[in-house]
C-alpha positions in Angstrom: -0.4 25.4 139.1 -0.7 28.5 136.6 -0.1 30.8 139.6 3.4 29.3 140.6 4.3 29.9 137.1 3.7 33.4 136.7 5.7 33.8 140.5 8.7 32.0 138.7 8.7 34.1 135.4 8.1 37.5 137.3 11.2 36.0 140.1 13.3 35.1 136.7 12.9 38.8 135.7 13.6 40.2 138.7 16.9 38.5 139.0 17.8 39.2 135.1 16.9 43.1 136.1 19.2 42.9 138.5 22.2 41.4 136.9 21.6 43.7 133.8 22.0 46.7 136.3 25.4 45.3 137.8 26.5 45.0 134.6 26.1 48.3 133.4 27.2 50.0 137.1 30.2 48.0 136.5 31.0 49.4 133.6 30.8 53.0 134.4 33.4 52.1 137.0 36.1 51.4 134.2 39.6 49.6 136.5 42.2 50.1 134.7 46.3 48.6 135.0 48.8 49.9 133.3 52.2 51.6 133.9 52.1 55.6 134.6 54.4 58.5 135.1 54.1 60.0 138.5 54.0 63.7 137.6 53.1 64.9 141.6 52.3 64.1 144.8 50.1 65.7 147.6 51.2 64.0 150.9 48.2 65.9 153.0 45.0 65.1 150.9 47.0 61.5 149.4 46.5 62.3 145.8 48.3 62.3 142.8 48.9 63.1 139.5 49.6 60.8 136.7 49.7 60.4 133.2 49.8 57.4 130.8 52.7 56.1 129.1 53.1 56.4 126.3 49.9 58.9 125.7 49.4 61.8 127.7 46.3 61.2 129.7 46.7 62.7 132.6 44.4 61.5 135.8 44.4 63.0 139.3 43.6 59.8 141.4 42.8 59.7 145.5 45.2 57.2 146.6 44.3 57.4 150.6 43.5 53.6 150.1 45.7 52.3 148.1 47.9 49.0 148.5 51.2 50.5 147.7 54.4 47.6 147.8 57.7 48.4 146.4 59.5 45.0 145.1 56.2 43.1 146.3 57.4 44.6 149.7 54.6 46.8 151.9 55.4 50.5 151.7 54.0 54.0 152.5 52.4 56.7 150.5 55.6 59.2 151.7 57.9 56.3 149.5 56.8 57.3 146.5 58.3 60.9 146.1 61.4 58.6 144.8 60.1 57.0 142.2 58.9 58.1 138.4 57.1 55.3 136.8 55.0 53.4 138.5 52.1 50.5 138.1 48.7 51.5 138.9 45.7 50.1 139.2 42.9 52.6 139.3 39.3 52.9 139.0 37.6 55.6 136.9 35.1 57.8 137.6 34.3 61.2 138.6 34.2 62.8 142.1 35.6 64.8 144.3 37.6 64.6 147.8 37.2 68.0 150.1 36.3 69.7 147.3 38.8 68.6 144.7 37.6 67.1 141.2 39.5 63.7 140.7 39.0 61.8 138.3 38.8 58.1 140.2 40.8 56.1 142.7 44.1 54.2 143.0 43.4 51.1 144.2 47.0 49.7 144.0 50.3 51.1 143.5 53.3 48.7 142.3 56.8 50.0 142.1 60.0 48.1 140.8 63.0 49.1 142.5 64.5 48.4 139.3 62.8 51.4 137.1 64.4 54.7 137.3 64.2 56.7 140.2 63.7 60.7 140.1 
């Protein structure tokens, strides 16, 4: 009876190891939303540059996967040479891509064809 006990306690650690571990991995992957200004684009490696409004972060994001929509309407990367100020969602964290620093990864891009183009 003892011996099933000890199984259950070491089994009810394991799993609390665990969760404690996804919980700090997820936050060393800080995702972020917020509005941005789109300061460049590079159409070949699918990056760009942006910087918070109304600070002046700036983060260099690989947006090769991103969900981009314009007025909740599929669009593609090449689109958004024509707008300024865009919503991002993004996910933090240091890398690189072919040899380029970034500093983490668009995961979607939301444009309003109401803001201001360039």
């Amino acid at each position: 009876m003892f011996v099933r006990a000890d199984v259950a306690i070491l089994t009810n650690r394991k799993i609390g190891v665990a969760l404690c571990l996804l919980g700090l991995i997820s936050l060393c992957l800080a995702v972020e939303t917020g509005a941005y200004r789109l300061l460049s684009i590079s159409a070949s490696e699918k990056l760009i540059l942006v910087s918070q409004i109304p600070g002046k972060t700036k983060y260099l994001l690989d947006a090769s996967s991103a969900k981009i929509t314009i007025d909740g309407k599929a669009a593609e990367f090449k689109d958004l040479k024509a707008f300024s100020i865009v919503q991002v969602k993004l996910e933090l964290g240091k890398g690189s891509r072919n040899g380029i620093p970034i500093d983490g990864s668009a995961t979607e891009i939301n444009i309003s064809a109401s803001d201001k183009p360039k």
